[in-house]
N, C-alpha and C positions, 0 to 999 in steps of 0.2 A: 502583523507579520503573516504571510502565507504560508503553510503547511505543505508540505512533502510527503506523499502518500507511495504507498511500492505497495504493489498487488504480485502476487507471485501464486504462480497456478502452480496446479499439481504436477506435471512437466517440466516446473522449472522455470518457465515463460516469465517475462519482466517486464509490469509496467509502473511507468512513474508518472505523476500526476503532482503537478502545483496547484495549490486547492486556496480559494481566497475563503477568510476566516467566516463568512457569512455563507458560504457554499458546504463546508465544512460535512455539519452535521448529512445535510440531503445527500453528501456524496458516501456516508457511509450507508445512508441507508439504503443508496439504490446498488451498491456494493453488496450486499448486505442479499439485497433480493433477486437482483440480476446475475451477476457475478458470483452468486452462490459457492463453488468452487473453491475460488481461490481465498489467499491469504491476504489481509488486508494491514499494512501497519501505519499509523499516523504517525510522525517526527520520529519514527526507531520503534516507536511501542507499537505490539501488536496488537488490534484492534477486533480484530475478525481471522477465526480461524479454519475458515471454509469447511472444505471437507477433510482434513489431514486429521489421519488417526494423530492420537496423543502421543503415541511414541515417535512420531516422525515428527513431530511441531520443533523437537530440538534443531533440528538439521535447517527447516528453513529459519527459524529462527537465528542462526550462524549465517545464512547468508544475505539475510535483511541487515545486520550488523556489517559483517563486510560493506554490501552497497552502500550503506547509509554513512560509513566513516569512507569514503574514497569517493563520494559523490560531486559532480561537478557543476550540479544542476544551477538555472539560474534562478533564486526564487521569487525574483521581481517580474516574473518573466510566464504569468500562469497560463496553463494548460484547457484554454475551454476550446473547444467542446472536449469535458471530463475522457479521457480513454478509460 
């Protein structure tokens, strides 16, 4: 099954990414190093917490929950080349 990824910059900016289970790991990690910034969640869970102080992580964390229950993505349907 492929993976649903939401990156959410400090801004607020949204992206989503269907991630094949073998791509997985590498895209956190180039998330991780490139992407520095933003927030990173895999299937709902957050993964990576960019740069957001700790007191602001509640807030995005509210609206990766929103996206992620209202989502209409297809996820047979992946995302390469990664955004």
């Amino acid at each position: 099954m492929n993976h649903l990824t939401l990156g959410i910059y400090p801004n607020k900016q949204i992206v989503f990414n269907v991630v094949r289970p073998e791509d997985l790991e590498n895209h956190i990690e180039y998330n991780e190093t490139f992407r520095f910034g933003r927030l990173l969640y895999v299937d709902g869970k957050r993964v990576y917490r960019g740069c957001i102080k700790e007191e602001y992580l509640g807030e995005y964390d509210r609206i990766a929950e929103e996206l992620y229950s209202n989502n209409n993505v297809n996820m047979y349907s992946v995302t390469i080349p990664y955004r």
